[in-house]
N, C-alpha and C positions, 0 to 999 in steps of 0.2 A: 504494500500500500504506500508508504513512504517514497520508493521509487514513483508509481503514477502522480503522485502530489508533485514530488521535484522537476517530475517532468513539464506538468503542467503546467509549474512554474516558472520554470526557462522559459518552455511556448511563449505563457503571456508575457514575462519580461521582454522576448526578442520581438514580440507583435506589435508590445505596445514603442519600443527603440525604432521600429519601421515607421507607426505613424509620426513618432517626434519630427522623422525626417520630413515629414507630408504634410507640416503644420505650415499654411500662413507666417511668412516673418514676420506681420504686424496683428493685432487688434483693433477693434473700435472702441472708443471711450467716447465719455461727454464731456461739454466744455460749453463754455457760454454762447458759443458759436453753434452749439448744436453737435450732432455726431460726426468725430475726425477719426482718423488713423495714429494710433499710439504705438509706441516700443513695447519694447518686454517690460519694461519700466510703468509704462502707461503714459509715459509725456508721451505730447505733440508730435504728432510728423510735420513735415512739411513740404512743400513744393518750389521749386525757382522760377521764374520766368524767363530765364536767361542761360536754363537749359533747354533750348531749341534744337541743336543737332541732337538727331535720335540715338542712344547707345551712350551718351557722352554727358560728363559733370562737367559743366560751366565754374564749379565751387569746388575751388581745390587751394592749397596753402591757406591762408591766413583766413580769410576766405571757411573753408572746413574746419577754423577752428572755433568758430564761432556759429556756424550749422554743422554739428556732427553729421556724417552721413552716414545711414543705417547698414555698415557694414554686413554682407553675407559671407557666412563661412565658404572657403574654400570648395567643399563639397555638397555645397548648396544647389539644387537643381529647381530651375522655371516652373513655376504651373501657374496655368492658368490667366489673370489680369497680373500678373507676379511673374516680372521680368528681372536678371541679373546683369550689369556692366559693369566696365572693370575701367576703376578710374586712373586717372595722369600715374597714380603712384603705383598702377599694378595691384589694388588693393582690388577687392567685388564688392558692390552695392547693391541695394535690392531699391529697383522700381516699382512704381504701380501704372499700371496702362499704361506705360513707355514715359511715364514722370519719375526721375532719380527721387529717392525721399532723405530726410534730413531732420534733426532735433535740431533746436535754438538755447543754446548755452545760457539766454535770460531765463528760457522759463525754469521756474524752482518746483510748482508740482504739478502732476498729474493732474488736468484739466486745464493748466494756463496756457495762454493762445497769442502771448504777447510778440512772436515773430509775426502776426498776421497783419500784411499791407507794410512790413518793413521794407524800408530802401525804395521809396517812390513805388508802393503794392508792388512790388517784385516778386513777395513772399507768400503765399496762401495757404492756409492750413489744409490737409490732406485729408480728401473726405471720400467716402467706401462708396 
């Protein structure tokens, strides 16, 4: 009996390590704006406008240090509206509908929205 339990158990441990992989990078949260796209964290996403060429971060150097961008691991795979590019530094980013996403270093929690319409509306918060 103890055999069938540990087996069962590896199973659902190795099922449930397959879907980690097949999660969504991001969530939806609430914010005064209404429902955005958040981190693991639960901050803000956000969007550039001045990422126009497709594949490509416009936000890179000083620039990304001040909108983190939402880093995808290495062995991170596409699904879906949930596309991967790979920025100036060689690093992967994870997009939404072909928009790179990004955090804003002001916001302090979960729900604030204070990058939205920064830098002459450049910036908009990222919505599902």
């Amino acid at each position: 009996m103890k055999k069938t339990t540990l087996s069962a158990a590896f199973a659902l441990a190795l099922l449930l390590a397959g879907c980690a992989g097949a999660m969504a990078p991001a969530t939806t949260g609430s914010s005064a704006l209404g429902n955005v796209l958040t981190d693991a964290k639960g901050m803000t996403l956000y969007t550039f406008d001045r990422d126009a060429t497709p594949g490509k971060s416009a936000c890179n150097g000083p620039c990304a240090t001040n909108w983190p961008p939402l880093m995808a691991a290495t062995d991170a795979k596409p699904m879906g509206d949930w596309t991967i590019i790979t920025r100036d530094d060689g690093g992967k980013q994870w997009a939404y509908k072909g928009k790179p996403l990004y955090a804003w270093s002001k916001d302090t929690k979960p729900g604030d929205t204070t990058g939205d319409g920064f830098l002459n509306n450049a910036w908009h918060v990222a919505r599902p």
